[in-house]
N, C-alpha and C positions, 0 to 999 in steps of 0.2 A: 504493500500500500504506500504510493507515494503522498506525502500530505503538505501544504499550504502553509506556513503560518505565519497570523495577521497580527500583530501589533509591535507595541512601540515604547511604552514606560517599560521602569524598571521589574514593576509589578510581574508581567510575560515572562520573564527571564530563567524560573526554574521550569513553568511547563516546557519552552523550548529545549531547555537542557536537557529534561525527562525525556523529549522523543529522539533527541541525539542518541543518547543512551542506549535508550530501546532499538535504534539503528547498528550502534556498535556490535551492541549485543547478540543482533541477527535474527531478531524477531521477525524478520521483514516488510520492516517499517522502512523506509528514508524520506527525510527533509526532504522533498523536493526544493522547498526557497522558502525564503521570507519575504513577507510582502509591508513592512515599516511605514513611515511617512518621512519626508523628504527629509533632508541636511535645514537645519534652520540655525539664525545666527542665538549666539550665546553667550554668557558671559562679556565682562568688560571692553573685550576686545571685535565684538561683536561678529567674529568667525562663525561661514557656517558648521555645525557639526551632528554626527551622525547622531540616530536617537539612542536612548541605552540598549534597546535592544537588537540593534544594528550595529555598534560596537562588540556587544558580546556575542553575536552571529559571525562575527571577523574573528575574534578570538577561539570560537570553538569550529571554525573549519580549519584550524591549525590541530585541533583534537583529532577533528574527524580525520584527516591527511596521515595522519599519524597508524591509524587505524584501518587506511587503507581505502578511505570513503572521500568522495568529491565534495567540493568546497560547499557551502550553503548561499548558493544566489541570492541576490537580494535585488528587491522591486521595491522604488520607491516613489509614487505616481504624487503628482498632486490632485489628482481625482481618480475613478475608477473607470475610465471611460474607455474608447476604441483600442488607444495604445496600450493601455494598463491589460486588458484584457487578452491580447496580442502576446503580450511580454509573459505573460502568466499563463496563455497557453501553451507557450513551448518548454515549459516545466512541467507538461502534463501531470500536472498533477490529479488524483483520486479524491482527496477530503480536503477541504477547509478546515484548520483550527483556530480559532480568532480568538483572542487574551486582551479587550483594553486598545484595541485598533483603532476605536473612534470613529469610523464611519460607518455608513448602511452600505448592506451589501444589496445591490438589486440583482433581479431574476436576470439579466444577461451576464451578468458576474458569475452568481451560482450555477448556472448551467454549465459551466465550465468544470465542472467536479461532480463526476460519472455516482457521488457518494453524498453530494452535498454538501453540508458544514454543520459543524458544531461551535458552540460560544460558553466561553469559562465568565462566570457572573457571581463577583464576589460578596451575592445578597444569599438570601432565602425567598427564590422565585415563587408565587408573583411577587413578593415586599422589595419594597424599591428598584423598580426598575426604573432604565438612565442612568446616565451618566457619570454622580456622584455616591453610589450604594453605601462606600465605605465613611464618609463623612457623613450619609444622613444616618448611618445607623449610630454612631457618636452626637449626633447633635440630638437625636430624640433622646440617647441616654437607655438605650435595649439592651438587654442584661445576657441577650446572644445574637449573633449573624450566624453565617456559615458561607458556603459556594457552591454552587450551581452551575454544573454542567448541561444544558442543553444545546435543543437541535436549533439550527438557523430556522426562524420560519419569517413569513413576508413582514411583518409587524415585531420592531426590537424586543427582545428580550419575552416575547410568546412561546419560542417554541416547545417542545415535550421535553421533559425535565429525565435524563439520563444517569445524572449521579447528582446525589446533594448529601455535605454532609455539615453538620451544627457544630456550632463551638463557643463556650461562653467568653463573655465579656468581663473584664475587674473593674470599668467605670474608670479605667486612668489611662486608656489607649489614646494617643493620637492617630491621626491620619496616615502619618506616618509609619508606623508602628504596626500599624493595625493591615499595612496596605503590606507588609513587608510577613504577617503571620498568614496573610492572606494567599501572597507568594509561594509561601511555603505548603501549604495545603494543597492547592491546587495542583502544583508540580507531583508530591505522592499520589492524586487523587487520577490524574491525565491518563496514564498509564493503562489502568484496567478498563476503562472506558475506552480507550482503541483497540485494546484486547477483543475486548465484547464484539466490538463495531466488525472489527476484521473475522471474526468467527460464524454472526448471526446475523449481523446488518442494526439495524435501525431496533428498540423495544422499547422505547421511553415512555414515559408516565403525561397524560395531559397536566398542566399545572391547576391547582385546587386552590380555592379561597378569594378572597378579596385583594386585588392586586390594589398597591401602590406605587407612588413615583418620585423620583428625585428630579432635581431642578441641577440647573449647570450651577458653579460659584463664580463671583466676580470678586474684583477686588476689594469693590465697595462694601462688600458684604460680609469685610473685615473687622470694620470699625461697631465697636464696644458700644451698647445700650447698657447704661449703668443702670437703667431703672431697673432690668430683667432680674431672676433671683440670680443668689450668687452659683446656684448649681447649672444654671442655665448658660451663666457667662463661661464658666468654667468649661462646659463641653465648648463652647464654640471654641473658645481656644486651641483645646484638643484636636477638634476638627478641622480646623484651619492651619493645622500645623503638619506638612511643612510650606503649604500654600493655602490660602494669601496672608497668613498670618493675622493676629486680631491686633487691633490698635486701636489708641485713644489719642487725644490732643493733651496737651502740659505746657499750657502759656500759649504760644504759637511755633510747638515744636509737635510732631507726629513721634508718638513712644509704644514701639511695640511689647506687648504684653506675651512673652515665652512660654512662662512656664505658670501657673496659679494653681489654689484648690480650694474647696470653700473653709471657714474658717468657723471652728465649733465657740467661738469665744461669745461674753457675752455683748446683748443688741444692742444698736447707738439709731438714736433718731435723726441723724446726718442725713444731709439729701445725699441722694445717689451719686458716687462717684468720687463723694469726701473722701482726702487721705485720714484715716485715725490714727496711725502710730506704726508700731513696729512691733511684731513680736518674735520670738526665737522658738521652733521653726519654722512657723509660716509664713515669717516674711514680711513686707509692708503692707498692712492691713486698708482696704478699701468699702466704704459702705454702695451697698448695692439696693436694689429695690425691695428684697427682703433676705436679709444676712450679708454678712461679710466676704470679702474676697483676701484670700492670701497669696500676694504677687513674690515667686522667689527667684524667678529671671529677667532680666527686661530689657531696650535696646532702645534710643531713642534711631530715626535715621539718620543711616550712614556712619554709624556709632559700632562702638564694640561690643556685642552683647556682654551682660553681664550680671553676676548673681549678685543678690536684691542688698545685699551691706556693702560691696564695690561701687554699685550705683550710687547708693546715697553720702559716698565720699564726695563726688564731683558733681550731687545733685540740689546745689543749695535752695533751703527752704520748700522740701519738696512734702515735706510733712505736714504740712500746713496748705499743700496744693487742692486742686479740686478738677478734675478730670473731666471732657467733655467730648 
């Protein structure tokens, strides 16, 4: 079975490896290609550069080489249109596997895969389907996700549910964090699910219950509402980390808020956003629309981030601030 596969964060990075593997191995699996999204510029010097998982698709066709196997092509289209199609047919490839690719694949695409495609969806299908899974299950504060393997169907994130499997949450995952356990699950889960496929074909489950959905993030959609509780501001954070980070204004300076948790101490009738004090370990104490906030990293822009007693060496009269 030759397979397809579609993305581009770092997120992808262990299922691709998984089906390397499974190629070394002689399962008779092979990469046909990777299908990524273009070179875009990055960092200070504004170069363009490949995504992360087109970087690690370079690196492990030096595995595969090694092992006796051909390089892992790579397709990097700005759309999926005549040429894209073209370029991916002569990878003949069998399956689609799609990880966080970001676009919709339409029926002239799919028809290029005698097998179809399947999609790794790091919710619990139908709850949040789109775009952002792993931050809205941190901002609602759900005490589990999991991942979900399904079948491509015309309508995102519809199709028949192939493997899913749960895993709790501890309430202190970031985006980050959370995207990278997420990673890892997937990549042991990819495995037996092409097994199946390559053995029986297609036997997935219709999805069950009330679906929901996520929305895209911006960056506006960083900045801190003091009035909300403080366990509300506190996921945002979470969720917002490592993109677009949560911030607040301090004078006419933008100060991003790292690291926080809410603060068991006792209530202050402070409007929202007041600094109250400091304590040891939570950090510098913020009133919020009902309870406390404990700040113990923080960064103004273009500053060195930094933990909450190094800040208030070079942050005069911040004790006494009021946040907005």
């Amino acid at each position: 079975m030759r397979i397809l596969f579609a993305g581009s964060p770092g997120i992808a990075i262990p299922s691709l490896s998984a089906l390397a593997d499974m190629q070394i191995a002689g399962t008779g699996i092979t990469v046909a290609g990777l299908l990524t999204n273009p070179d875009s510029p990055r960092g200070r010097s504004g170069k363009p550069e490949p995504t992360e998982a087109g970087v690690f698709a370079a690196e492990l066709s030096q595995k595969l080489a090694r092992a006796g196997h051909p390089p892992i092509r790579q397709c990097k289209p700005e759309t999926l249109g005549a040429e894209a199609r073209e370029a991916v047919s002569e990878m003949k490839p069998d399956l689609l596997v799609a990880f966080a690719y970001g676009r919709i694949f339409g029926p002239k695409f799919l028809s290029l895969f005698p097998l179809g495609g399947i999609n790794i969806h790091p919710s619990l299908l139908p709850k949040y389907r789109g775009a952002t899974p792993i931050p809205a299950a941190i901002l609602n504060q759900d005490r589990e996700t999991g991942i979900t393997i399904q079948r491509i169907a015309a309508e995102p994130d519809t199709g028949d549910i192939l493997a899913q499997e749960r895993f709790p949450l501890n309430g202190r995952e970031t985006a980050g964090s959370l995207s990278e356990t997420a990673a890892q699950k997937a990549g042991a889960m990819l495995p037996a699910v092409i097994e199946e496929i390559a053995r029986k074909g297609f036997s997935g489950q219709s999805q069950t219950g009330e679906a929901s959905y996520c929305s895209l993030i911006s960056k506006a959609d960083g900045r801190i509402d003091w009035a909300l509780p403080a366990d509300a501001i506190d996921a945002r954070i979470r969720a917002y980390t490592p993109w677009p980070l949560s911030w607040t204004i301090h004078g006419d300076q933008r100060l991003y808020i790292l690291e926080a948790a809410p603060h068991t101490g006792d209530a202050s009738e402070a409007c929202p956003g007041t600094v109250l004090g400091t304590d040891d370990p939570a950090g510098i104490l913020v009133q919020t629309g009902r309870g406390i906030l404990g700040i113990t990293r923080l960064q103004y822009r273009a500053k060195k981030a930094l933990p909450w007693r190094d800040f208030l060496n070079g942050a005069r009269n911040f004790l006494t601030a009021s946040l907005s």
